[in-house]
PADRENMAR-819903 format. One record per residue: residue in three letters; x, y, z of N, C-alpha, C in turn. Coordinates in steps of 0.02 Angstrom, whole numbers, plus 50000, padded with zeros to 5 digits. Atoms other than C-alpha are relative to their C-alpha. Last residue first. Layout:
ALAXYZXYZXYZ;...
This chain:
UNK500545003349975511084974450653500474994550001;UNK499495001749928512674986350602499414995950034;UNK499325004650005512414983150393500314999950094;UNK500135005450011510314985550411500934998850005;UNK500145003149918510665002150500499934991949993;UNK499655001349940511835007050360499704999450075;UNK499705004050006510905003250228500325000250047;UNK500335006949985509325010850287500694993049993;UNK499805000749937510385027850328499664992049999;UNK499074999749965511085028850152499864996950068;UNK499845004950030509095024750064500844999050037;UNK500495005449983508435039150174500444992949981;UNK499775000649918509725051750133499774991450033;UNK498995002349987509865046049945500035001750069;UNK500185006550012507635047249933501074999850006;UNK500465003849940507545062650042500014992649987;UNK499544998449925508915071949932499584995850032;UNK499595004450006507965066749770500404998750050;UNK500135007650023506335070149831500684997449985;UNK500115003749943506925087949883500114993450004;UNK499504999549984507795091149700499734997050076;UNK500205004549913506285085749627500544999650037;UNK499425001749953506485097549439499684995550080;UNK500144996549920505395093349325500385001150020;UNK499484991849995506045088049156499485005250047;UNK500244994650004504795073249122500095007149997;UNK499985000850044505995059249131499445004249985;UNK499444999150041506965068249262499634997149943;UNK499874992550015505485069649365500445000749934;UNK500904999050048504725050349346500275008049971;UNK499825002750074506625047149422499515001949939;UNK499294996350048506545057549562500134997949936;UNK500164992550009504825052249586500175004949971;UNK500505000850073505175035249607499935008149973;UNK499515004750054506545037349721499835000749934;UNK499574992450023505255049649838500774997449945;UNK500254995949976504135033449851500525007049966;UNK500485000050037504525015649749499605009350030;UNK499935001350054506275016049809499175001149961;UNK499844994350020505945023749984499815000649907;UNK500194998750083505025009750017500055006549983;UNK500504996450013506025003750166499624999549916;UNK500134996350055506964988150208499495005649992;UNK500175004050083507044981050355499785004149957;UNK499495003050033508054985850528499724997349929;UNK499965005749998506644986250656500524996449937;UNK500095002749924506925004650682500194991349999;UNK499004997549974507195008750505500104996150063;UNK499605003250040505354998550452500875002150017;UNK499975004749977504505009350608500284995749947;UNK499614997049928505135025350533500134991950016;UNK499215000350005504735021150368500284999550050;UNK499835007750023502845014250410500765002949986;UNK500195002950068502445031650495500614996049980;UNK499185001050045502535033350678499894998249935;UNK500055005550041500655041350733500684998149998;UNK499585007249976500715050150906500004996349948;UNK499414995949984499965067950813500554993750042;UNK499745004550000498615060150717500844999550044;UNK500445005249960497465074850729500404992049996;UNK500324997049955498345091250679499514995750051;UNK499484995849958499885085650586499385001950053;UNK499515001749956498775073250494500435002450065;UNK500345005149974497545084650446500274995550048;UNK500044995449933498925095850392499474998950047;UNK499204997049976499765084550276499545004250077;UNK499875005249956497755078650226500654999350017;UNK500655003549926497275096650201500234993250001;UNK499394997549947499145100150090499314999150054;UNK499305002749937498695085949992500175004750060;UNK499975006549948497025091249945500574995950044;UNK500264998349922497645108449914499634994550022;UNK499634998249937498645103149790499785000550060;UNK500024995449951497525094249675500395001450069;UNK499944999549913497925081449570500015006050014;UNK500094994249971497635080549373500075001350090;UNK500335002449952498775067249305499765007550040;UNK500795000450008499315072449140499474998250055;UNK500185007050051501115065249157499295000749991;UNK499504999850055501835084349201499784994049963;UNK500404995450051500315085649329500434999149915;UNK500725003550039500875070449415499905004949941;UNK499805004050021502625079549441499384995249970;UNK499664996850049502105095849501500264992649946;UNK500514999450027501195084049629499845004449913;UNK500285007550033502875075049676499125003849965;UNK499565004450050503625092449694499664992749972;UNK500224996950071502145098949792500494998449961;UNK500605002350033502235085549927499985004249939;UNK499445005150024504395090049973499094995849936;UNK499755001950064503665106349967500124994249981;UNK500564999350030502235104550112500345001549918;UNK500685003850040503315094050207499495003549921;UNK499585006150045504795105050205499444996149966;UNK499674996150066503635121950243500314993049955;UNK500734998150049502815110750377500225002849946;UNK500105007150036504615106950436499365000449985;UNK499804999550049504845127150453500174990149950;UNK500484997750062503375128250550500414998949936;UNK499554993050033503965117050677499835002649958;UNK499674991749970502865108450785500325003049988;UNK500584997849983501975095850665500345006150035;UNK499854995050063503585086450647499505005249978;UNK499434994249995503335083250812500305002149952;UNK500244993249960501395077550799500855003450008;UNK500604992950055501655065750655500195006650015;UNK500405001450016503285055750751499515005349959;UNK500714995849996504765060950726499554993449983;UNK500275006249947506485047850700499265005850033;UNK499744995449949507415064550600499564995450065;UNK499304995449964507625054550448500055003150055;UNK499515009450017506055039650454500885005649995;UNK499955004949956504975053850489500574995650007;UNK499754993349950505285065150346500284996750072;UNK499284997250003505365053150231500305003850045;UNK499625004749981503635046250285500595001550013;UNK500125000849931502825062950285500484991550032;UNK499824995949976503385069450126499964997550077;UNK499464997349990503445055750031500245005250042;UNK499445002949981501875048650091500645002249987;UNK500175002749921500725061450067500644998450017;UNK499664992349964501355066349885500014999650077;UNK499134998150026501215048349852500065003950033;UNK499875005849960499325046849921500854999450006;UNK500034996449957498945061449798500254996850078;UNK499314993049990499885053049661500045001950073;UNK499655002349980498695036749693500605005150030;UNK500014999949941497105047549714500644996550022;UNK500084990949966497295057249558500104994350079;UNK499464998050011497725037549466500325006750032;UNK499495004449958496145031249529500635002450001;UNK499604995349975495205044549461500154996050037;UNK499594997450071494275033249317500525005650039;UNK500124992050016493525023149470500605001949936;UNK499704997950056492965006149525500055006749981;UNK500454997650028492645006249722500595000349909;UNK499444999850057493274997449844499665000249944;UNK499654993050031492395004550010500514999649945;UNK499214998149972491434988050040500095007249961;UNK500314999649951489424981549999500715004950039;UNK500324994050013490124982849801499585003850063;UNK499764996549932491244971149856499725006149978;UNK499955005649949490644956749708500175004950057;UNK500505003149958490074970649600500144996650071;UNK500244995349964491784978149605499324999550001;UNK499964998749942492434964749558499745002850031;UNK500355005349940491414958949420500345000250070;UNK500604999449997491894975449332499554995350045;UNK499784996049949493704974249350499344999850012;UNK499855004849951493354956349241500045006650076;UNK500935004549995492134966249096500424997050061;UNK500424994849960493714980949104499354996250027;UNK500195003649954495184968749083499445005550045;UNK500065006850022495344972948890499924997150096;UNK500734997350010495404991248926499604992450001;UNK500155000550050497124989048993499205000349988;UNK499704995350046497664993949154500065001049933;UNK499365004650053496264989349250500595004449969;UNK500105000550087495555000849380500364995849986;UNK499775004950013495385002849600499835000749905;UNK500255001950062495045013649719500534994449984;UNK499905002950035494765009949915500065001849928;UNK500595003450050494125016950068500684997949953;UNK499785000150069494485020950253499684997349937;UNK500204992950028493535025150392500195001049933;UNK500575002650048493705007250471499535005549969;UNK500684996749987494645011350607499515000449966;UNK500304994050054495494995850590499745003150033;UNK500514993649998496524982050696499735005349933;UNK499714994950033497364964350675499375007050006;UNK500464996049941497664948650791500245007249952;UNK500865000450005498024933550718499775006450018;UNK500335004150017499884936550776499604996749988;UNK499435007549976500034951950873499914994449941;UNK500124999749915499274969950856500544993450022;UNK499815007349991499564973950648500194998650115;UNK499484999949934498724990350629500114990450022;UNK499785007549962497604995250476500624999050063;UNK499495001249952497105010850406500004992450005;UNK500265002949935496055011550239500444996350064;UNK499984995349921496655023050124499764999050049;UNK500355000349960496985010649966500095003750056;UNK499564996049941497885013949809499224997950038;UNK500334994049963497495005949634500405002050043;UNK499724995349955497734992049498499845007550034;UNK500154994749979497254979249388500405002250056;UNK499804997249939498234966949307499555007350009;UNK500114999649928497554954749195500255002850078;UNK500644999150003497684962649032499654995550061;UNK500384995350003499324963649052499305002750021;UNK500334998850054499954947349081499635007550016;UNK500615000750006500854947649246499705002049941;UNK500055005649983502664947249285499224996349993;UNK499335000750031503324964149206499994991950031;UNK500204999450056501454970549228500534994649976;UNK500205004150011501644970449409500014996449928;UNK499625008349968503164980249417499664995549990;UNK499375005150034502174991449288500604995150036;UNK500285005250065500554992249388500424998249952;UNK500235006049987501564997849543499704995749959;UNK499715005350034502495012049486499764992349987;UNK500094996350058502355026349629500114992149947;UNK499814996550017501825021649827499895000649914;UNK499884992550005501015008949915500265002649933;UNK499365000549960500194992149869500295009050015;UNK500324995149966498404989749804500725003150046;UNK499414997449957498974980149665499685005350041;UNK500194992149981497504969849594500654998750048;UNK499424996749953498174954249492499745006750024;UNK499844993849992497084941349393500185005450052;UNK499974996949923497164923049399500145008450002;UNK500684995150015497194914249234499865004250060;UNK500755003350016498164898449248499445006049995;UNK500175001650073499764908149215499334996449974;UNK499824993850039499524919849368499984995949905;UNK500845000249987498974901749467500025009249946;UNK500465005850035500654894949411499385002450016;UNK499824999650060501954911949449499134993349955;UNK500625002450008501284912149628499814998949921;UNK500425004849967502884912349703499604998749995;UNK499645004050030503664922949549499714993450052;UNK500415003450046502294935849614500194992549966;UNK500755006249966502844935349805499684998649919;UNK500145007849961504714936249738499255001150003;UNK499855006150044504334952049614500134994450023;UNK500415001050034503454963849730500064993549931;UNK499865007450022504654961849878499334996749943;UNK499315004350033505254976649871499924993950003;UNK499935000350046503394985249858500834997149975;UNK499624992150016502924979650021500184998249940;UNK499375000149985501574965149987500425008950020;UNK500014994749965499664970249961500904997250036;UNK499025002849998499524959449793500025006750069;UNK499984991449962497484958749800500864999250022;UNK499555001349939497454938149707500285009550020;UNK499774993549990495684936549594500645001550063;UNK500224994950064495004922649523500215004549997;UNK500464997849975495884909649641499715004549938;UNK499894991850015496934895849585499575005650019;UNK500484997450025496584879949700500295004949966;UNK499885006050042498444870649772499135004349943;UNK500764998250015498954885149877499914995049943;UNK500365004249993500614878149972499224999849974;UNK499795007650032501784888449890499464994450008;UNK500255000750095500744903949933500214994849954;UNK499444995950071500914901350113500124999149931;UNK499465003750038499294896550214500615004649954;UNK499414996050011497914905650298500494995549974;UNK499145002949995496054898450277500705005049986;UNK499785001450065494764908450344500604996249976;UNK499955005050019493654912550499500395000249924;UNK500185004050056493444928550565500444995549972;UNK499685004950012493314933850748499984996849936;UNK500515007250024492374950150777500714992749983;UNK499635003250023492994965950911499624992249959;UNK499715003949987492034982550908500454993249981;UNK500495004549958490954992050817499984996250050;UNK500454992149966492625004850767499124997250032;UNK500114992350024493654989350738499645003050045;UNK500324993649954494404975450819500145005449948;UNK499874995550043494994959850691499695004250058;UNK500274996349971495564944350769499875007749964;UNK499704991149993495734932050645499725005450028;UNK500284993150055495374914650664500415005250008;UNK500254999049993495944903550801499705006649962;UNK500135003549925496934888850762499455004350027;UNK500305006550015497024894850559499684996150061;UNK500594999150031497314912150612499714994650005;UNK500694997049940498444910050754499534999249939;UNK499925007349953499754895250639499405005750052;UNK500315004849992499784908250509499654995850014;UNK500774997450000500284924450617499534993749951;UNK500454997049920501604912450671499315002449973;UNK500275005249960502274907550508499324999150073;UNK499924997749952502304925750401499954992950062;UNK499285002849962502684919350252500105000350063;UNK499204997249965501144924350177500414995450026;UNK499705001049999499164921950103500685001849997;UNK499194998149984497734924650173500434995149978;UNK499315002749997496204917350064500515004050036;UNK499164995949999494534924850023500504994850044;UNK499535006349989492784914149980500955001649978;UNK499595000350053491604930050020500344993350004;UNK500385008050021490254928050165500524999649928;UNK500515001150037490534944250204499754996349969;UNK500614996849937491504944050357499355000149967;UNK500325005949975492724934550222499395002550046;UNK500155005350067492994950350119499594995850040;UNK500764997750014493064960850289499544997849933;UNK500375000849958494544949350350499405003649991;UNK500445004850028495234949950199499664997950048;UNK500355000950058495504968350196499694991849979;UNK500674996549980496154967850387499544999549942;UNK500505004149963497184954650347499645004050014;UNK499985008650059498164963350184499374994950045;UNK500344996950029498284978650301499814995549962;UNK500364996649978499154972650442499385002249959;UNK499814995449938500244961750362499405002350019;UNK500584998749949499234946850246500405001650065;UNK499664994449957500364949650078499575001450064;UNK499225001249995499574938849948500375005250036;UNK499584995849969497804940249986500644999149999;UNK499475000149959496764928449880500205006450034;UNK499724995949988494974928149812500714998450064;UNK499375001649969493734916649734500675005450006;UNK499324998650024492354925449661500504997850052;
């Protein structure tokens, strides 16, 4: 199975770096020039938890992909989910089916709105990654993977995926949708949090009454699955909230470092989404909505004094 990466940050190259490790015929592909120009000159550095391996593959930018592939893993941020597909618009019409493994709430209907239906699958992935330098990308390699179609009609093609990486942590499942929420609730609370008061894990960790925030701002978005039928469990979110808080305690989460360096967050697809999923369910997400208009105020105004 021929296989792309459209979106090869941190996480995008670590995933095709364990594709290709396996003798797979995977693809990076991005905008990113530099990290390009290391792969192709000297592979891709990947250091995990065995240590460090060097893998081989072609990198290129999606204009220049002249093969279609069978399968393209859309791991972009989610604002720029409609350019990278409109850039690959000809291998999407030649037949090319779409796994979204991307963060937050929404993701199989952005895709959907550029991708035939019945070729878009979609999921959530919990496998770290860490972007080091140019070619050069880390894992702890603890993480895993689901993954489903969204029509029933691309169930014989989800099916040959998950043979083909059936040696990997990406796994077909009918509780894909429990693990995306739960992944949500995560992130809104812990990103949002971060990315307003510039905390890392461990110091939002030392107050009890930002544990209280966190651990509502997560049960609103989970109050909110439940309202669309999605069964999620609370007390899994509030063990990996407090997991986090108790063993990751120097992490910066992806909002923070996105404010910092001035580019866009994903508020919009995170505690945005949420607010909106609420209201058309008649929840209330009063947190979520406050966390997604603070958040979204201070991104514009660090991007308008850069």
């Amino acid at each position: 199975m021929r296989t792309a990466i459209l979106g090869a940050g941190a996480l995008g190259s670590v995933i095709g770096a364990l594709l290709a490790r396996g003798g797979r015929d995977v693809a990076l592909w991005d905008i990113d020039d530099q990290h390009l120009t290391a792969v192709n000159a000297n592979g891709l550095i990947l250091d995990g938890p065995d240590g460090r391996d060097v893998v081989r593959m072609p990198a290129l930018r999606p204009e220049h992909a002249t093969e279609t592939p069978d399968l393209i893993i859309l791991l972009t941020k989610t604002t720029h989910t409609e350019t990278a597909l409109d850039g690959v618009a000809k291998h999407i019409d030649a037949g090319a089916h779409v796994l979204t493994l991307q963060n937050g709430l929404g993701n199989a209907e952005r895709v959907a709105q550029k991708v035939p239906k019945a070729q878009v699958l979609y999921g959530c992935t919990l496998m770290p990654g860490r972007f080091i330098a140019p070619g050069h990308v880390a894992t702890q390699g603890d993480g895993f993977a689901v993954f489903r179609p969204l029509l029933p009609e691309g169930t014989a093609f989800a099916e040959c995926v998950a043979a083909n990486v059936k040696d990997l942590a990406l796994t077909l499942s009918d509780g894909t949708d429990i693990i995306i929420w739960q992944k949500a609730a995560f992130n809104c609370a812990m990103n949002a949090c971060a990315a307003l008061t510039g905390a890392r894990v461990g110091e939002l960790g030392d107050r009890p009454d930002m544990q209280d925030l966190l651990h509502g701002v997560a049960a609103e978005v989970t109050a909110v699955a439940r309202a669309r039928e999605v069964p999620v469990d609370d007390a899994d979110v509030r063990d990996q909230i407090a997991h986090a808080l108790a063993h990751h305690t120097e992490h910066k989460p992806s909002m923070l470092q996105d404010l910092e360096a001035g580019r866009t967050t994903e508020i919009d697809s995170l505690c945005a989404e949420v607010s909106r999923q609420a209201g058309a369910v008649g929840v209330p997400a009063p947190l979520n909505e406050a966390l997604a208009a603070l958040v979204t105020l201070r991104s514009d105004l660090a991007q308008r004094r850069t």
